[in-house]
C-alpha positions, 0 to 999 in steps of 0.5 A: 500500500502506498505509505502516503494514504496511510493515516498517521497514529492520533498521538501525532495529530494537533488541533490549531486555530490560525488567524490566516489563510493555509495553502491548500499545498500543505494537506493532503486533501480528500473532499471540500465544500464551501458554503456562504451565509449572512455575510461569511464563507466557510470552507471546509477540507476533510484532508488525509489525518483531520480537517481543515476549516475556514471562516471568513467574514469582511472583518475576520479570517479563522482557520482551524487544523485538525491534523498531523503536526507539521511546522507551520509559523506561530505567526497568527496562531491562536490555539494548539493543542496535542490530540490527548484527552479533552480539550476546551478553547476559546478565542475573542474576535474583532467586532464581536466574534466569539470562537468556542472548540472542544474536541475529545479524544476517545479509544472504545472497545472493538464492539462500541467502535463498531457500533459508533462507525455504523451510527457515523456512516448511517448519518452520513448517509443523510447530511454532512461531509462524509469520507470513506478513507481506504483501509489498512486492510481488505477486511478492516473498517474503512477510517471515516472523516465527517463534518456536519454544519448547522447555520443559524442566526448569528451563530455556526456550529460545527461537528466533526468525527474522526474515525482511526480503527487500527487504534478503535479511537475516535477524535470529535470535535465540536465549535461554535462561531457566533457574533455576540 
């Protein structure tokens, strides 16, 4: 198998929040959507090892990275975090933009992580971004990457499930960009 479609263990993962745009160049990139509303685009890259999400309004620019550790520049960094355990994070925007993470980092038994992959595919099949990665094996579960958007008035919520079943584990996410 070709070494560059094969995912990265978690422990190798971070979750990043820039206040800049990242070249596409940078990921391996597998899906992509793009949505506009009340005044905004998001764009959204569901990439080889976690995801890459874009907010831009005509005052503020966030992109938030979910993916193996590479050496991008502090420059306009905001938040880094290991992919371990649980986190929580916030930042405080220009003209009243409020940012809000929290991912969660999770190694399940085989028959709950069987359970839990079926549940992602099946919403999957119904709304959202969903991939199937290739797997590590003919007969291994196939890795997943889904993201779901919820626009609202003044606020978009964003959900994302990372599945890695050569470690049982699931990496979730969820954030909330509203205007205060």
């Amino acid at each position: 198998m070709n070494a560059f479609l094969v995912r990265p263990r978690v422990a190798d993962l971070v979750f990043q929040l820039y206040g800049k745009p990242l070249h596409p160049e940078l990921f391996d990139i597998l899906a992509v959507r793009k949505f506009e509303r009340d005044g905004y685009e998001l764009r959204l890259w569901i990439t080889r090892t976690g995801h890459v999400i874009t907010f831009e309004n005509e005052h503020v620019l966030l992109t938030e990275v979910a993916d193996a550790d590479q050496d991008f520049s502090d420059q306009r960094r905001f938040l880094r975090y290991a992919m371990r355990g649980e986190h929580c994070g916030k930042f405080q925007c220009v003209n009243g933009i409020l940012y809000q993470t929290s991912f969660q980092v999770e190694t399940l038994p085989d028959e709950i992580f069987q359970h839990v992959h079926d549940e992602i595919v099946a919403d999957g099949n119904k709304r959202g971004v969903l991939h199937h990665f290739q797997p590590s094996h003919r007969f291994a579960i196939s890795p997943l990457g889904y993201v779901v958007v919820e626009a609202r008035p003044r606020s978009l919520h964003i959900a994302t499930f990372h599945t890695f079943p050569d470690e049982n584990t699931i990496v979730k996410s969820q954030t909330l960009i509203e205007k205060q």
